[in-house]
MITI-933432 format. One record per residue (C-alpha): residue number from 1; y, z, x. Coordinates in steps of 0.5 Angstrom, whole numbers, plus 2048, in hexadecimal, padded with zeros to 3 digits. Layout:
REM residues N
<site k="NUM" north="Y" up="Z" east="X"/>
...
REM end
This chain:
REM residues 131
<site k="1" north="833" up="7CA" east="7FC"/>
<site k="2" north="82C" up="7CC" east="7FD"/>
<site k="3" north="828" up="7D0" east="7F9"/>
<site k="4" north="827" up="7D6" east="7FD"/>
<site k="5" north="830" up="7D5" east="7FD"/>
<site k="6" north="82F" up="7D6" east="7F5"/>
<site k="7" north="82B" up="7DC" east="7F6"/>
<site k="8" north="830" up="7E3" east="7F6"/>
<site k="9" north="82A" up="7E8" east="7F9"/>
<site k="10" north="828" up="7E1" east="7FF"/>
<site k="11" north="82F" up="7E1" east="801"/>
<site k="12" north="830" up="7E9" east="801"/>
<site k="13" north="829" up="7E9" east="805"/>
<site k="14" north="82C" up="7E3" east="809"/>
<site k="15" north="833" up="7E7" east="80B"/>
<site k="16" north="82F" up="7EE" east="80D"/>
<site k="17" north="82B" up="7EB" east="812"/>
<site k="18" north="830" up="7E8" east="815"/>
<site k="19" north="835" up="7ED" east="815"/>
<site k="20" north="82F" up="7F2" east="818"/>
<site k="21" north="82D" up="7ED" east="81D"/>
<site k="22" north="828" up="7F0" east="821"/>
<site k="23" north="827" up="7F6" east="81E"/>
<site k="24" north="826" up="7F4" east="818"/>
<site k="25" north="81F" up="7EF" east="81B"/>
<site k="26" north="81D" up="7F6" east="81F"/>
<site k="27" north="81E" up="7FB" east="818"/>
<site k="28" north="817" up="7FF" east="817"/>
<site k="29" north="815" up="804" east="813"/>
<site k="30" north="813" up="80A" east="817"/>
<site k="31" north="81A" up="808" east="81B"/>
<site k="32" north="81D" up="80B" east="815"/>
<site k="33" north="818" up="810" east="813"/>
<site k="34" north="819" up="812" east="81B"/>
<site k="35" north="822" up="811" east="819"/>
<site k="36" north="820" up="815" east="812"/>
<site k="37" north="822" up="81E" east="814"/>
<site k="38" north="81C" up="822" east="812"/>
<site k="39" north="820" up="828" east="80D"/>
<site k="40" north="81E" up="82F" east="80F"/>
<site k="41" north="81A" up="833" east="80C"/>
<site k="42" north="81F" up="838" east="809"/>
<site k="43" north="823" up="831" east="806"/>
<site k="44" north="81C" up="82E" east="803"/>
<site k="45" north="81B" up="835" east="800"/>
<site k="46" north="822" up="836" east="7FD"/>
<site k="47" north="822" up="82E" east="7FA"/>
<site k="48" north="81B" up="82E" east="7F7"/>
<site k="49" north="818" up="834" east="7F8"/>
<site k="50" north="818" up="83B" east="7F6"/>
<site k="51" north="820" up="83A" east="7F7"/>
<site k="52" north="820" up="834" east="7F0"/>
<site k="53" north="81A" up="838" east="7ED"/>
<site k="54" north="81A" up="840" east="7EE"/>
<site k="55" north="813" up="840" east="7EA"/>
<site k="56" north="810" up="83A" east="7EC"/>
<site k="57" north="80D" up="836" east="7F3"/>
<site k="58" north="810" up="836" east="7F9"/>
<site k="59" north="811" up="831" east="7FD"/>
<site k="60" north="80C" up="830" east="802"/>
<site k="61" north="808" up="82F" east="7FB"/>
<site k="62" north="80C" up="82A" east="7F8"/>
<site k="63" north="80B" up="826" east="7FF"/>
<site k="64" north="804" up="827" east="7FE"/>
<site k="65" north="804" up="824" east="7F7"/>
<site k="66" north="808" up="81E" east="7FA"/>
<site k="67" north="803" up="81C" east="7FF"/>
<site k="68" north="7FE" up="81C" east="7F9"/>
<site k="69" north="803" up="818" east="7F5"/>
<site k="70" north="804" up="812" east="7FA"/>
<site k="71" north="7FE" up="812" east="7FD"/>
<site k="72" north="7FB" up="811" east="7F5"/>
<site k="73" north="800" up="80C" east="7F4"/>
<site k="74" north="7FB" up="808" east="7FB"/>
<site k="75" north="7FF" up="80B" east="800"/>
<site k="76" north="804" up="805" east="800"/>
<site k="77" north="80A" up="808" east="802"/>
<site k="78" north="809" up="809" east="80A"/>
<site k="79" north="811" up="80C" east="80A"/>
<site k="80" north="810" up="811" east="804"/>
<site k="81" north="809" up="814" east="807"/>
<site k="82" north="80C" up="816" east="80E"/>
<site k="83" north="812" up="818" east="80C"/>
<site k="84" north="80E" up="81D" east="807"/>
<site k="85" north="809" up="81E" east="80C"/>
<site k="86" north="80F" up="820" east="811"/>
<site k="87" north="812" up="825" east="80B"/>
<site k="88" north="80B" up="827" east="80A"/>
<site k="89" north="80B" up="82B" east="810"/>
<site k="90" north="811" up="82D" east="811"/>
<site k="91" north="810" up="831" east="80A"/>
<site k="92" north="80A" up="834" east="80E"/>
<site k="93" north="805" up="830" east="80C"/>
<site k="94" north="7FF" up="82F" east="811"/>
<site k="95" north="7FC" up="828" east="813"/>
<site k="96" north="7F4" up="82C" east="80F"/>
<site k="97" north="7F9" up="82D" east="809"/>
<site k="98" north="7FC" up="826" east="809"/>
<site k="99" north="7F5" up="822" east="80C"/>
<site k="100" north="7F1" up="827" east="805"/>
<site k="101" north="7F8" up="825" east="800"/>
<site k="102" north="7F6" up="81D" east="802"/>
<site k="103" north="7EE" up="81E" east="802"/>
<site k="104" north="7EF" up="820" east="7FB"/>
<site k="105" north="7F4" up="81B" east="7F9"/>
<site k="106" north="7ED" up="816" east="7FC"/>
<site k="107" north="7EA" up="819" east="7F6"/>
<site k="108" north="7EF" up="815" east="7F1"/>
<site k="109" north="7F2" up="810" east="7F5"/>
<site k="110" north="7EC" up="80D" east="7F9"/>
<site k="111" north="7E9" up="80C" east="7FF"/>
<site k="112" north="7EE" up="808" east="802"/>
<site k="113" north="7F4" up="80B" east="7FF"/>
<site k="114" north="7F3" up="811" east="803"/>
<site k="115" north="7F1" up="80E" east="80A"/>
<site k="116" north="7F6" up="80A" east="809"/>
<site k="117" north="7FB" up="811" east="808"/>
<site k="118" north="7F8" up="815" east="80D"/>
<site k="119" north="7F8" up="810" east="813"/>
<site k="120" north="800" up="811" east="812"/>
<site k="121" north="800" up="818" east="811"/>
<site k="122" north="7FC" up="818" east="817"/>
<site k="123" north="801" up="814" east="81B"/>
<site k="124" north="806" up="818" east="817"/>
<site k="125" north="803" up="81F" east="819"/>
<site k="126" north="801" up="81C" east="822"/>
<site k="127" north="809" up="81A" east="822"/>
<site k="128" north="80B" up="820" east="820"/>
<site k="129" north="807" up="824" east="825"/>
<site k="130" north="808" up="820" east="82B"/>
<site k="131" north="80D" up="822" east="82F"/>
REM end
């Protein structure tokens, strides 16, 4: 028995693969982030907007915020900034008001962490405009 036998996450590792096969060698992020639904903008309100919190910030705010949290933490999760880059405006926040939130998250998280966040908001942003 071969070390990579004994190891339970290796062998779990091991049987998804083959089960998935292909699938599983062509899986990528922006295909899930394409498969993920965008909630509408009265569903995002009623969860974590004005619906949750009458008096407090709406959604298209929180959203915003977000994008300052991920981008701060260097912009490392690619899936999490387009996922809130894609409810972002669908919330109504514009390409300025999201491209403005990422410029002053670059005044906390540095240079290369809002390039970083901002090319894929780009990217998010030219999908989503694109017929």
């Amino acid at each position: 028995m071969s070390p990579a036998d004994q190891n339970p996450f290796e062998a779990m590792m091991r049987q998804w693969s083959e089960a998935m096969g292909q699938a599983a060698k062509d899986f990528s992020p922006e295909k899930l982030a394409e498969m993920w639904p965008v909630m509408s903008k009265d569903v995002m309100e009623q969860m974590m907007g004005k619906g949750a919190s009458p008096d407090g910030l709406d959604a298209k705010t929180r959203l915003l915020i977000t994008l300052v949290g991920l981008t701060t933490q260097g912009a490392q999760n690619e899936l999490a900034l387009r996922q809130t880059v894609r409810h972002a405006a669908e919330a109504g926040a514009t390409s300025q008001e999201i491209y403005e939130t990422l410029t002053l998250a670059g005044a906390f998280a540095g240079l290369p962490a809002m390039t970083r966040a901002t090319e894929i908001a780009r990217a998010q942003l030219e999908t989503k405009e694109s017929p």
